[in-house]
N, C-alpha and C positions, 0 to 999 in steps of 0.2 A: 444547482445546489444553493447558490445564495438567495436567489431568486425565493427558494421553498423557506429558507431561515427567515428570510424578510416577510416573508408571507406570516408563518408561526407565530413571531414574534408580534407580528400585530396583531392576528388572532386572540394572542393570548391578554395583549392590553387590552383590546377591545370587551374581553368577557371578565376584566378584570372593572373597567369602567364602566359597563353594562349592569355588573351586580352590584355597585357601587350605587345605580341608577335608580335602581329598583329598592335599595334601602329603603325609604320611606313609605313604600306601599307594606312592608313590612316593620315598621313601627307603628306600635299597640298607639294608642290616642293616651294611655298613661306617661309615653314616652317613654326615657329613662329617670323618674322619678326615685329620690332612694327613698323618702319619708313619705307617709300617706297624704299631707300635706302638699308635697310635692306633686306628689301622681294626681289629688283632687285638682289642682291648677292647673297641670297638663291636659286635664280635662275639658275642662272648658276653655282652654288657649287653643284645643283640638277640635271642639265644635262643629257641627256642620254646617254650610253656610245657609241652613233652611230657613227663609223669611217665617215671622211676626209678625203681631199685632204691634203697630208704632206707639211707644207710648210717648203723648207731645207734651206731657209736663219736663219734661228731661230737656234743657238747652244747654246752647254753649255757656251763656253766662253760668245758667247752675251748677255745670261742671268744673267751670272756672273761677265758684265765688271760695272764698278763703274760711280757712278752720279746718278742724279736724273732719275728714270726710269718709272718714272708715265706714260707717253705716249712712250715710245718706244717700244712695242707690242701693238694688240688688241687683246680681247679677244674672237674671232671667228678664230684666228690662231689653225691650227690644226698642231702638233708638234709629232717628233721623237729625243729623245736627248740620248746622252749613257754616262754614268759616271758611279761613285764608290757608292754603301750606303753604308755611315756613319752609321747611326741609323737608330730610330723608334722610335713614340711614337703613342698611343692611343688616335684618335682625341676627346673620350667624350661626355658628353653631349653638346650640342649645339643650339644656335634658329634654324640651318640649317636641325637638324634634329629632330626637334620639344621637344629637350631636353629628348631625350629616352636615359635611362640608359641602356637599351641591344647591349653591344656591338657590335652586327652581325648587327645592325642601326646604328652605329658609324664608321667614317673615321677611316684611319691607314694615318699617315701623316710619310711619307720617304724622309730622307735628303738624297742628291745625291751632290755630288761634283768631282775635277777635278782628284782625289787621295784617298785612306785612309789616307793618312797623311793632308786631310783637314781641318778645322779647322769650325766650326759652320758659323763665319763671312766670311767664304766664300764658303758657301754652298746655293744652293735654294731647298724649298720644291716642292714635289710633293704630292697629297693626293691618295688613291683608297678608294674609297665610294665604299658604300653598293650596288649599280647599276652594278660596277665589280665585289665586293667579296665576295654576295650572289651565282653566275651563276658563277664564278669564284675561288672555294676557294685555295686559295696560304697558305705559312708559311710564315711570314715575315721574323721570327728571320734564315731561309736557303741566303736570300737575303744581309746579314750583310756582309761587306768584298766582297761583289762580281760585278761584272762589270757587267752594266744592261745596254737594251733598253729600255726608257717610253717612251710611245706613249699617246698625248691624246692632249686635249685643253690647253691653254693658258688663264688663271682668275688672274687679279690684284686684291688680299683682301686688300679691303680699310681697312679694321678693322686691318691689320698687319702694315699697312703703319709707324704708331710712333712706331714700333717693331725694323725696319730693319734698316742694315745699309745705302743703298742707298737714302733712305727719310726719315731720322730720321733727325732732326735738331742735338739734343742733348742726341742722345744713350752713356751711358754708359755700358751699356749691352746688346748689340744689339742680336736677335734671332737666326740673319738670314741675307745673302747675301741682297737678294729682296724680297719684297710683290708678286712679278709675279709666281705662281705655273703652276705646270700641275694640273688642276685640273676640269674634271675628267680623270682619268687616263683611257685606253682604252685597255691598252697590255703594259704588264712587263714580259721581257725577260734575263734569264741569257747569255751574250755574253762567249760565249766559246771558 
């Protein structure tokens, strides 16, 4: 008899963590957007990770020169840049991805700059989504200190915009270089 409860009872967590699992094959690429604004950004934060044509006027310095950089890329640029990562952080729940707490559903967002002696404010993000790092899986924390290839799209997150320093009116604590990532990421390489 306990033996069958014991059984049950994991039964029952198991299909409780299972559809838990599957969440994200069941989130729409709008996510959970509540404003059309929203949903168009879930969109392309949703992308598929289908290689481009590289476009090589796009570098790190250009992404990293200062001013307002609202329009100085689009977001159908398909890009190759090579710099240093800095960090990492765990991109988390999100409306983009319908707010699933399983991380293998969740962004890894990687600061890239011109050095390790970079400094946050002059760094820009890169993301790799779940689209990569399901069919893809990497260790971020081998990537720390090392000189990389990203390959991938070009997305200005309007939601970073009062983050960074580039369009910030009145940062005191700015995030981050720019709003403009690689995001989705398509191919990360250690340069050797």
């Amino acid at each position: 008899m306990r033996y069958s409860v014991s059984l049950i009872a994991f039964l029952l967590c198991f299909s409780v963590v299972k559809s838990q699992d599957t969440a994200k094959y069941n989130c729409p690429d709008v996510g959970k957007g509540k404003t059309p604004a929203e949903q168009k950004l879930n969109m392309l934060k949703n992308r598929d990770i289908t290689p481009g044509t590289i476009d090589n006027s796009v570098t790190l310095t250009s992404i990293l020169t200062a001013g307002n950089d609202t329009g100085r890329f689009n977001s159908s640029q398909y890009v190759s840049i090579t710099g240093w990562v800095l960090e990492y952080e765990d991109g988390g729940a999100e409306s983009c991805n319908c707010f699933t707490h399983l991380e293998k559903y969740q962004d890894t967002r990687i600061f890239i700059g011109h050095s390790t002696a970079s400094f946050k404010d002059s760094v820009f993000m890169v993301v790799v989504t779940p689209k990569y790092s399901i069919p893809h899986p990497f260790d971020v924390d081998s990537y720390i200190g090392h000189k990389v290839t990203i390959t991938g799209y070009l997305m200005f997150d309007t939601e970073k915009k009062t983050h960074v320093l580039n369009t910030c009116k009145n940062c005191h604590a700015a995030e981050y270089k720019t709003a403009w990532e690689i995001r989705p990421v398509t191919s990360i390489t250690i340069v050797k």
